[in-house]
C-alpha positions as CSV (number, residue, x, y, z in Angstrom):
1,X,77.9,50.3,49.8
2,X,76.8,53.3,51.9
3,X,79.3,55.2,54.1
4,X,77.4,55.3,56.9
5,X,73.7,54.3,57.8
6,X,70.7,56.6,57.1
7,X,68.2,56.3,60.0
8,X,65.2,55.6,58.3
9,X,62.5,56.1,61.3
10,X,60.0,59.0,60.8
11,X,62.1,61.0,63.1
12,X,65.6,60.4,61.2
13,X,63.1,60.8,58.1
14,X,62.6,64.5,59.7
15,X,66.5,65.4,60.0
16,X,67.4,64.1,56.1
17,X,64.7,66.1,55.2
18,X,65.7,69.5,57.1
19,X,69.0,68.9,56.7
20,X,69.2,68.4,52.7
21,X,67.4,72.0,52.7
22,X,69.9,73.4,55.4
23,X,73.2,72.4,55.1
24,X,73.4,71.4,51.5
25,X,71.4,74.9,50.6
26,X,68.8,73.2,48.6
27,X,65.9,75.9,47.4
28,X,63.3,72.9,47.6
29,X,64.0,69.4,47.2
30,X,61.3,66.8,45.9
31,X,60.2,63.7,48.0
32,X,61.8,61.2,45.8
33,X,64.9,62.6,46.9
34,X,64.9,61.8,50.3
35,X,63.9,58.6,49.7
36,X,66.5,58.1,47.3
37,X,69.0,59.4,49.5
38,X,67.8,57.4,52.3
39,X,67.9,54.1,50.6
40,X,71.1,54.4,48.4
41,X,71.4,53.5,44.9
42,X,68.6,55.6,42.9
43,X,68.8,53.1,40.2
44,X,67.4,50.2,42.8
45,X,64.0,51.2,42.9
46,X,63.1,49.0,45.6
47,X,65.4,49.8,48.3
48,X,63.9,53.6,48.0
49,X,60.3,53.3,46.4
50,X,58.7,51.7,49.9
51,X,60.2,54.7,51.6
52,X,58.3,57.3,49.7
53,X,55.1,57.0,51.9
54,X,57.5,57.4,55.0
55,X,58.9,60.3,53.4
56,X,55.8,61.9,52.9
57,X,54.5,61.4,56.6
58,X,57.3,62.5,58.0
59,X,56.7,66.0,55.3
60,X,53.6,66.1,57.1
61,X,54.8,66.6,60.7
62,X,57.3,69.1,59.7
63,X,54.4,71.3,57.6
64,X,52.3,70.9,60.9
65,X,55.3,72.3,62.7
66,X,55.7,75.1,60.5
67,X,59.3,74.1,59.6
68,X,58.7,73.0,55.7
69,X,55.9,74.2,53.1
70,X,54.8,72.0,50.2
71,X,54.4,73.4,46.7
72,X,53.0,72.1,43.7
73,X,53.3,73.8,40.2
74,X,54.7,76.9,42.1
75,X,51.8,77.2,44.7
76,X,51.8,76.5,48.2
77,X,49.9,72.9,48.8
78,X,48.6,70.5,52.1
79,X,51.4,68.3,51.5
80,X,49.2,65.2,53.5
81,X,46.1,65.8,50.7
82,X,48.0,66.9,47.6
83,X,48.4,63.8,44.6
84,X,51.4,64.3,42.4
85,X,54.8,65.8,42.5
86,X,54.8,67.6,45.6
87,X,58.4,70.0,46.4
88,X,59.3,70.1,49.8
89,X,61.4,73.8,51.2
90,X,61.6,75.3,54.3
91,X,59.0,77.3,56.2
92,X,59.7,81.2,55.7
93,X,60.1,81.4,59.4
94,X,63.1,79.2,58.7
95,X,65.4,80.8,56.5
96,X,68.4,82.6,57.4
């Protein structure tokens, strides 16, 4: 049972996402993560596995924004065309 409820809108999406790399100091934190963390348990797969594409658009808006960067294999991706394991931190112009 969750402690509280994790909106799961592409907007509260947004705020997991910036806040996981904010206030928990996170160097880069990978998609599955914020889907795992936004639908509980990681070992049920499918109460976070249909929030990965939600995840991902939401990644989008913030790169468009400036506020996060993508990386793949160390180097800087398009986080809306790249296939794989794509990292999520925050935008340069975003860290303290």
């Amino acid at each position: 049972m969750d402690e509280y409820k994790i909106d799961k809108s592409l907007n509260g999406l947004k705020n997991l996402i910036t806040k996981m790399l904010k206030e928990e100091g996170l160097r880069s934190v990978g998609m599955t993560d914020v889907a795992i963390r936004a639908g509980g348990n990681s070992q049920e797969t499918r109460k976070w596995r249909p929030l990965l594409r939600r995840v991902k658009l939401a990644a989008v808006h913030l790169q468009r924004q400036n506020l996060v960067t993508g990386t793949r294999k160390g180097k800087e991706v398009e986080i809306e065309t790249s296939k794989g394991v794509v990292r999520l931190a925050l935008h340069s112009s975003q860290r303290v």
